[in-house]
Backbone bond lengths (Angstrom), bond angles and torsions (degrees), N, CA, C in turn:
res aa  C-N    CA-C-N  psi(-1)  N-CA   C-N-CA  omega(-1)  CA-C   N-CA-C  phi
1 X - - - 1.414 - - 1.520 111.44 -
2 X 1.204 123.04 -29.17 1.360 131.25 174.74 1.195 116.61 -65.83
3 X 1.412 132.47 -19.42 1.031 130.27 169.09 1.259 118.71 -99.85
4 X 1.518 115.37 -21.26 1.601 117.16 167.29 1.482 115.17 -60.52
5 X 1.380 120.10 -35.89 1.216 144.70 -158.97 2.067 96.09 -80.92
6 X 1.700 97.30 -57.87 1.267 92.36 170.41 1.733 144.99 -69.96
7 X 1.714 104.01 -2.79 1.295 130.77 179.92 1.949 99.91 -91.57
8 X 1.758 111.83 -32.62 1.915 105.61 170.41 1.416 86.90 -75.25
9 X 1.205 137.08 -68.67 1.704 113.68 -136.93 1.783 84.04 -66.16
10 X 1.164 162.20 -45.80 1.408 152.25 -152.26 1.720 92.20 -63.65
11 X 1.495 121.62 -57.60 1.645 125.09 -168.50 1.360 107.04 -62.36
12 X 1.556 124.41 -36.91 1.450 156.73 -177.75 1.743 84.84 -53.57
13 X 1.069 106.93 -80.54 1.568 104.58 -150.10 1.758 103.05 -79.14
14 X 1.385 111.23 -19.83 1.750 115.40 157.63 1.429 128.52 -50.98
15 X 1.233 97.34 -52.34 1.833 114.33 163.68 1.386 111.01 -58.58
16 X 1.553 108.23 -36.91 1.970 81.74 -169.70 0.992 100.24 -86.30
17 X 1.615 130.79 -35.41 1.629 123.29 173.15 1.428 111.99 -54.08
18 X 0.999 141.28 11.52 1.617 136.24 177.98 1.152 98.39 -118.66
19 X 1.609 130.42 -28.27 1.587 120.25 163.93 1.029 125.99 -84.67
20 X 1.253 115.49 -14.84 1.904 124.81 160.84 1.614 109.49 -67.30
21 X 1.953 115.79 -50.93 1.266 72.28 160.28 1.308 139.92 -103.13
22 X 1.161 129.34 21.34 1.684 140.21 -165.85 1.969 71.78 -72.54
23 X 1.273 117.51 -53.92 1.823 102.27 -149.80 1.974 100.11 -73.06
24 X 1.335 100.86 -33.42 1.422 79.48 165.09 0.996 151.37 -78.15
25 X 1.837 104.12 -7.65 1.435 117.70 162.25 1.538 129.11 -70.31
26 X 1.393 90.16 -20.06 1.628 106.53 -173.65 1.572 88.06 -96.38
27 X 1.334 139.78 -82.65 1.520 133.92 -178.03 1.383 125.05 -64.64
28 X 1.435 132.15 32.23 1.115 117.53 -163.13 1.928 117.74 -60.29
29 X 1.245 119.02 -22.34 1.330 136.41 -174.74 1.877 80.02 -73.23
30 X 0.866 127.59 -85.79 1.891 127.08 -163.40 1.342 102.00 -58.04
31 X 1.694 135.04 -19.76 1.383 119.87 -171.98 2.272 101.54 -95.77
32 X 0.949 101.83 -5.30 1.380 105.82 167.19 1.706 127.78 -111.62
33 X 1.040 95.74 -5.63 1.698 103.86 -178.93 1.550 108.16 -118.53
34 X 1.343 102.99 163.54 1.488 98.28 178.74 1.428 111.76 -64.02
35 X 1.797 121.45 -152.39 0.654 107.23 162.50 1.536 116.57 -128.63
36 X 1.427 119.47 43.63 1.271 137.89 171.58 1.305 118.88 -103.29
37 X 1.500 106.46 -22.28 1.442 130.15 -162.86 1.871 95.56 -80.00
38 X 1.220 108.67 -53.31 1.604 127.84 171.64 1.640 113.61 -62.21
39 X 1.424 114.11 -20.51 1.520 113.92 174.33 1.659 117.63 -77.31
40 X 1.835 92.02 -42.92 1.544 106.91 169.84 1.391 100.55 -52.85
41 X 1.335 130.53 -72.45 1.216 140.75 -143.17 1.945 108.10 -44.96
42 X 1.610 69.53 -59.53 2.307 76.57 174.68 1.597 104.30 -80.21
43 X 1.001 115.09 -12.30 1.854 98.99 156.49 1.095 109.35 -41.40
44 X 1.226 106.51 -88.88 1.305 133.51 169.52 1.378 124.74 13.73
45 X 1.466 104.58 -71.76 1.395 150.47 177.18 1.141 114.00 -60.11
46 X 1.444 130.90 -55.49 1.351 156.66 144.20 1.658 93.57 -29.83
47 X 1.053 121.59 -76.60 1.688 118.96 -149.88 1.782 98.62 -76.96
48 X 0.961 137.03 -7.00 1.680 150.47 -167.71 1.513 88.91 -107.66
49 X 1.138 141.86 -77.29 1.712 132.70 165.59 1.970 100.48 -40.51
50 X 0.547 111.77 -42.70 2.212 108.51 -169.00 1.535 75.74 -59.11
51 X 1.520 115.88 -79.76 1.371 121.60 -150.26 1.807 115.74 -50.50
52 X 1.596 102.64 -42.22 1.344 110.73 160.80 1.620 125.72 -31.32
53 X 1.485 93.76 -67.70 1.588 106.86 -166.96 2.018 101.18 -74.91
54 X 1.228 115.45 -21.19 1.629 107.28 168.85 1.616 121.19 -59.38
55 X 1.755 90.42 -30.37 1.719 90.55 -161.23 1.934 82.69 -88.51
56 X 0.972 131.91 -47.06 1.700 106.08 174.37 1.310 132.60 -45.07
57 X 1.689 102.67 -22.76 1.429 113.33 -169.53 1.706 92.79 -63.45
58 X 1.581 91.87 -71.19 1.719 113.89 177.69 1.470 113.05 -13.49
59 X 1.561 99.72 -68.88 1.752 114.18 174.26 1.460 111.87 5.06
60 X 2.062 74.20 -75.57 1.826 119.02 -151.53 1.518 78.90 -68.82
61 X 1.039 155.59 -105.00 1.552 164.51 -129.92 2.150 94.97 -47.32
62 X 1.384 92.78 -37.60 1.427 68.24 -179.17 1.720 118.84 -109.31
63 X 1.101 110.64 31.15 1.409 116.93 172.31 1.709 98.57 -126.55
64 X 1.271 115.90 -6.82 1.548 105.08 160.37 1.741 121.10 -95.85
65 X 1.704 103.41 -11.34 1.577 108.74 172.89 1.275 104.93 -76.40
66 X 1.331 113.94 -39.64 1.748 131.35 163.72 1.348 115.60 9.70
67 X 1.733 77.62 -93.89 1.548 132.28 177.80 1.445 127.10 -49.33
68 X 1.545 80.09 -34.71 2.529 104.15 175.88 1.660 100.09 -74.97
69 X 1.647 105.37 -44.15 1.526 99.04 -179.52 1.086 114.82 -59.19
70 X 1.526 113.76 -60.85 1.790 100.91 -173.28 0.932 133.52 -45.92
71 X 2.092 111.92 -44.95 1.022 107.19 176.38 1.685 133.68 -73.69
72 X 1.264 94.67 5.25 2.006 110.87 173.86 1.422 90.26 -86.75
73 X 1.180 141.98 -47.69 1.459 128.90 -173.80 1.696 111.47 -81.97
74 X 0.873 120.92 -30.14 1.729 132.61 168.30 1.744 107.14 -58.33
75 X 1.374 107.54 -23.32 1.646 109.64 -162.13 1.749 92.48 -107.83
76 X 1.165 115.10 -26.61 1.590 126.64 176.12 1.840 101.11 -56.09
77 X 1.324 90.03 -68.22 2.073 103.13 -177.28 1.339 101.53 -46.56
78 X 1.146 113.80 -59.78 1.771 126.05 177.45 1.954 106.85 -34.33
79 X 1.237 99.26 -62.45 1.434 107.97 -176.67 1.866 94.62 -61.32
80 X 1.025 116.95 -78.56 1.623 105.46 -173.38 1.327 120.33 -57.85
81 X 1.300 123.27 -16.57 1.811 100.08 152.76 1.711 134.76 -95.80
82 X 1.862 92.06 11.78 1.726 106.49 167.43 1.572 92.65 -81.16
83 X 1.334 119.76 -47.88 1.567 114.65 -158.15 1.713 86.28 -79.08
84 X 1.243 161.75 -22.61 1.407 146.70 160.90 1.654 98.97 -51.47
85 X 1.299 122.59 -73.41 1.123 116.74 -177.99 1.305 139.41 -9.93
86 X 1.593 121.22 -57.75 0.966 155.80 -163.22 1.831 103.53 -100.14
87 X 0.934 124.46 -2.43 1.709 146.24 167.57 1.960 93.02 -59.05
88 X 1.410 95.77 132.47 1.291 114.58 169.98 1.544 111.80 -66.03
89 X 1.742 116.86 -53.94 1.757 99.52 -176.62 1.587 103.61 -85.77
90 X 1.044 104.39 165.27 1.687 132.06 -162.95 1.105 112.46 -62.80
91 X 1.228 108.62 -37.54 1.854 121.98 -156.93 1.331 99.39 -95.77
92 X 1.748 127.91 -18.95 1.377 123.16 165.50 1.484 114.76 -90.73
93 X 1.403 128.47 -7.87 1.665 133.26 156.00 1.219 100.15 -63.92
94 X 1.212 110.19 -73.81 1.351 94.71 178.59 1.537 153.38 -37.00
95 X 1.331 105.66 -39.83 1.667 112.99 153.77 1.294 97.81 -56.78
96 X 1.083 127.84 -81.97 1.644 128.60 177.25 1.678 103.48 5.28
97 X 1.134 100.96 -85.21 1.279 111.73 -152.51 1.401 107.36 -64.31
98 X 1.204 117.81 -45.91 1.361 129.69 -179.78 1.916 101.12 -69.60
99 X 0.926 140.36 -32.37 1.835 123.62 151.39 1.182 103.19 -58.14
100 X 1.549 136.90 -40.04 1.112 110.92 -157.39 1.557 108.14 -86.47
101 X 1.645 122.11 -0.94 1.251 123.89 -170.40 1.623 96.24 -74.86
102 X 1.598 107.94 -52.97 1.156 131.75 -178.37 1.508 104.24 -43.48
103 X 1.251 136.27 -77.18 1.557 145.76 170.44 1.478 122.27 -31.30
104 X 1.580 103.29 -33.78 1.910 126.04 169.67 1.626 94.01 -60.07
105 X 1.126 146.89 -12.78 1.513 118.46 -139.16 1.745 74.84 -145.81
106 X 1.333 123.29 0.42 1.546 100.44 174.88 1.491 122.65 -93.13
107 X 1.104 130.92 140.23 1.475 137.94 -164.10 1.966 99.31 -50.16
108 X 1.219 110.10 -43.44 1.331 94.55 171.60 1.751 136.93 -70.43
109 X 1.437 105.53 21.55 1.218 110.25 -170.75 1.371 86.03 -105.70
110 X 1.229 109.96 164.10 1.936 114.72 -158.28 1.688 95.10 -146.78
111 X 1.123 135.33 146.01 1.737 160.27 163.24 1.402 92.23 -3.22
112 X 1.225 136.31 -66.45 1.517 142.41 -165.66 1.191 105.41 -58.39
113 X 1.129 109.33 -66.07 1.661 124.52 -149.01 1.465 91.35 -81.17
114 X 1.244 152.23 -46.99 1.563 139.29 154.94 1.658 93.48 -22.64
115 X 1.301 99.51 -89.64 1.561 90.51 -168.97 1.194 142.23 -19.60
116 X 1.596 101.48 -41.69 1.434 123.18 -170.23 1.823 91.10 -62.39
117 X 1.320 104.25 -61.04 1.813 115.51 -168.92 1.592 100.97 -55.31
118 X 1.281 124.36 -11.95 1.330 127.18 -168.01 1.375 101.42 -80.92
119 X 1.298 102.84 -30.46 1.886 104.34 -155.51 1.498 84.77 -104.32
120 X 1.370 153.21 6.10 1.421 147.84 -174.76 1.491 93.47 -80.29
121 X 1.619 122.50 -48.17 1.522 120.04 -174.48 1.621 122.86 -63.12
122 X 1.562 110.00 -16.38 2.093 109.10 -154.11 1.233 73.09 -64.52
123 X 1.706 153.45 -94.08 1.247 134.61 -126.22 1.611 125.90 -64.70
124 X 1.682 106.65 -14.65 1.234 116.72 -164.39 1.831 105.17 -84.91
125 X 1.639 103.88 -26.38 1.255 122.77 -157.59 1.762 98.21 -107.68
126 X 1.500 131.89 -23.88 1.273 136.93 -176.17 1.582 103.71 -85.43
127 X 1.280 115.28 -30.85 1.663 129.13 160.00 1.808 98.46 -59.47
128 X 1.088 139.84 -49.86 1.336 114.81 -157.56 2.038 95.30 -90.41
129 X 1.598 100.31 -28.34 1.335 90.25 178.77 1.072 120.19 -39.54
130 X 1.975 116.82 -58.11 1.168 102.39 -168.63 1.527 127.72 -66.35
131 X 1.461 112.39 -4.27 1.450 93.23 -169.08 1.861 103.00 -87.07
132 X 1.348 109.14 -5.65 1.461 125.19 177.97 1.013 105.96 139.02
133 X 1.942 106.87 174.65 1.333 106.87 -151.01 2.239 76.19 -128.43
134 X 1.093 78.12 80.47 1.972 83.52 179.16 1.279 110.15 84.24
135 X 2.003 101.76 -170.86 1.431 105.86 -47.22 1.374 113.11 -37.78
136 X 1.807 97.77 165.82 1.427 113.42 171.37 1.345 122.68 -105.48
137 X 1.399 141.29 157.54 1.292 141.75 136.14 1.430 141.40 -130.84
138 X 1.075 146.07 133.22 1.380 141.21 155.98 1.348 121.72 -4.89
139 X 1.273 128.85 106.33 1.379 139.81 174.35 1.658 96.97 -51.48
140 X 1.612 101.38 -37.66 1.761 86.42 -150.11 2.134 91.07 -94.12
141 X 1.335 109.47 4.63 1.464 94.53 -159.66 1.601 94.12 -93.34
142 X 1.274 109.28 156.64 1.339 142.43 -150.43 1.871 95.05 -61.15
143 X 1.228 105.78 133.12 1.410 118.35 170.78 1.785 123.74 -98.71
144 X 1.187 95.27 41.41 1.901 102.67 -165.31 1.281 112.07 -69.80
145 X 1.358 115.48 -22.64 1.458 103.21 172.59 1.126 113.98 -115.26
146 X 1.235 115.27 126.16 1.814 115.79 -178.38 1.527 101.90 -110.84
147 X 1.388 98.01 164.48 1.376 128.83 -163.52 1.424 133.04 72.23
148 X 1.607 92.59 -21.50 1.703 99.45 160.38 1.377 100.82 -28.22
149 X 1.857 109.80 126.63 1.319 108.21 144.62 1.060 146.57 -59.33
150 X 1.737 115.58 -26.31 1.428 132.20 178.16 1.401 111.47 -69.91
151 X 1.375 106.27 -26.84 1.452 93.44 -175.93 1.692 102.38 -76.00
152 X 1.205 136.46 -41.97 1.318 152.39 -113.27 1.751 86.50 -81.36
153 X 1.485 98.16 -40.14 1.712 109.61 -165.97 1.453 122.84 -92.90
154 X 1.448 112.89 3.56 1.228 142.13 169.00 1.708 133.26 -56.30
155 X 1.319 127.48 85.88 1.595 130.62 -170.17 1.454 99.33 -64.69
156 X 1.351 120.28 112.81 0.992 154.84 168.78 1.275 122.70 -47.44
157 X 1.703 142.56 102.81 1.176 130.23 -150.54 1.738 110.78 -122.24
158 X 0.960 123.07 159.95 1.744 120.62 142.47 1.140 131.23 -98.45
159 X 1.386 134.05 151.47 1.635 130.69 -177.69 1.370 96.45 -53.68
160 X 1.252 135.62 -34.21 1.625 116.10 -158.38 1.482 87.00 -78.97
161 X 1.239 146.21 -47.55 1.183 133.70 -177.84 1.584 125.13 -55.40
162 X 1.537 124.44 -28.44 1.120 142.90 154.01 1.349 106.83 -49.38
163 X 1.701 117.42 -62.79 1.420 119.87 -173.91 1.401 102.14 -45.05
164 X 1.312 126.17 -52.52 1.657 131.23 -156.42 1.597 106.08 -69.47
165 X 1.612 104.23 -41.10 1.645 100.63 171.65 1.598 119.56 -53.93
166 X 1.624 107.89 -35.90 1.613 111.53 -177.90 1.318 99.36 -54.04
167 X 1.102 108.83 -56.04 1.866 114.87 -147.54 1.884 78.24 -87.10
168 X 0.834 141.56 -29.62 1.733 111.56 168.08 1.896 121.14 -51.08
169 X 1.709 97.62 -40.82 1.443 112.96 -160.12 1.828 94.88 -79.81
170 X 1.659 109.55 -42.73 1.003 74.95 169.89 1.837 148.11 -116.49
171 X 1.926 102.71 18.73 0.982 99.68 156.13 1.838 115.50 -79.50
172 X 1.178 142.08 -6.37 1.764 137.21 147.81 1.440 107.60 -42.82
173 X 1.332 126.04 -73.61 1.289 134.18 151.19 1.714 112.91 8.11
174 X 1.547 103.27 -77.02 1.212 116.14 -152.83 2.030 90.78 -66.83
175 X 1.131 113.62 -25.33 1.698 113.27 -151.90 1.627 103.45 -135.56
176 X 1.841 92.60 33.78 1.994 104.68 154.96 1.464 90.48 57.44
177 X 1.297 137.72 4.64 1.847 117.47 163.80 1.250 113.54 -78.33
178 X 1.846 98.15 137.98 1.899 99.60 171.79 1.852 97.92 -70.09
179 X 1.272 120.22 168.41 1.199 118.51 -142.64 2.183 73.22 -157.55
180 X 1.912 91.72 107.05 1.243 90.64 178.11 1.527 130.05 -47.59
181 X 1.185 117.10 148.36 1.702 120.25 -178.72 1.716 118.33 -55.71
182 X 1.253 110.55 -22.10 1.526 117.90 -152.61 1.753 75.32 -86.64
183 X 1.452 109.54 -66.88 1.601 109.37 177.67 1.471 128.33 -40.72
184 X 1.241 112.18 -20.88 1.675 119.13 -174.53 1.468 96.77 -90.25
185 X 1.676 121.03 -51.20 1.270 111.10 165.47 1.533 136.42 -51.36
186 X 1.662 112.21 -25.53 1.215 100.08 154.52 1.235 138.32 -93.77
187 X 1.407 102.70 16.50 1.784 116.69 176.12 1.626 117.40 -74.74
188 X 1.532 89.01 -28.35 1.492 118.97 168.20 1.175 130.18 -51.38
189 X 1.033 102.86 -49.78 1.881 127.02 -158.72 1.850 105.78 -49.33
190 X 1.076 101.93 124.34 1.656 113.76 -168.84 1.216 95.39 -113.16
191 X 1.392 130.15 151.57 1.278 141.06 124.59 1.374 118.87 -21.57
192 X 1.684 126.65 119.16 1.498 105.93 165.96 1.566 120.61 -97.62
């Protein structure tokens, strides 16, 4: 038995020297340094990832204040060419409408707010319906030839009403609607 006994403590003390060094092969950085030296180290490490992930945060915070500004100044223009709109002389609807066509087509305008600009035209555009749905012409464009028949049968328009057809055709546009013909024809309507 003494020699059985003396053949475990020989395997005994073989085994632990092969797990002493398996861990220093695997830890050699923690099996030579203290172990304060290894606390710093992933500090370290730790505070370089913190600092990392702040400055992405930052990024994001300032390309979404960005994005809040414009669209507070995009929603400002919006508001002052609703209040043109709604202007008693013609020639100030008309800017109206025509910024607001312009403002319909900017990337910061979003699903709603099309809409919203969509519904600014039904009264401007249900006024020209009734007087007909074409042809159209310019109230203000030149009447030099008379007796033309074509002209004779012609619903009679203003630019602000033109303006309102643009910004109908092209907030539809923006939100996949066919965009009636009578309205596209007066989106048309030129000066002759």
């Amino acid at each position: 038995m003494t020699m059985t006994a003396g053949l475990t403590g020989a395997a005994a003390a073989q085994g632990t020297g092969a797990v002493h060094g398996f861990a220093g092969a695997v830890l050699p950085m923690a099996a030579s340094q203290p172990w304060y030296e290894v606390v710093t180290s992933v500090a370290t490490l730790v505070a370089a990832l913190g600092a990392i992930g702040a400055i992405v945060v930052g990024i994001f915070t300032i390309r979404q204040r960005a994005e809040s500004d414009a669209r507070a100044q995009w929603w400002s223009r919006v508001q002052w060419a609703v209040d043109l709109s709604f202007e008693e002389e013609r020639s100030r609807r008309t800017v109206g409408f025509e910024a607001l066509a312009l403002l319909a087509q900017s990337p910061l305008a979003r699903a709603g707010d099309v809409e919203f600009l969509r519904g600014l035209t039904l009264d401007t555009l249900a006024a020209v319906q009734s007087r007909g749905e074409g042809p159209f012409s310019l109230e203000d464009a030149s009447q030099t030839v008379e007796g033309v028949s074509s002209q004779s049968h012609r619903v009679t328009v203003g630019r602000d009403e033109v303006a309102a057809a643009r910004l109908r055709s092209v907030t539809d546009a923006a939100q996949n609607l066919a965009t009636p013909g009578w309205i596209d024809e007066l989106a048309r309507t030129r000066s002759t």
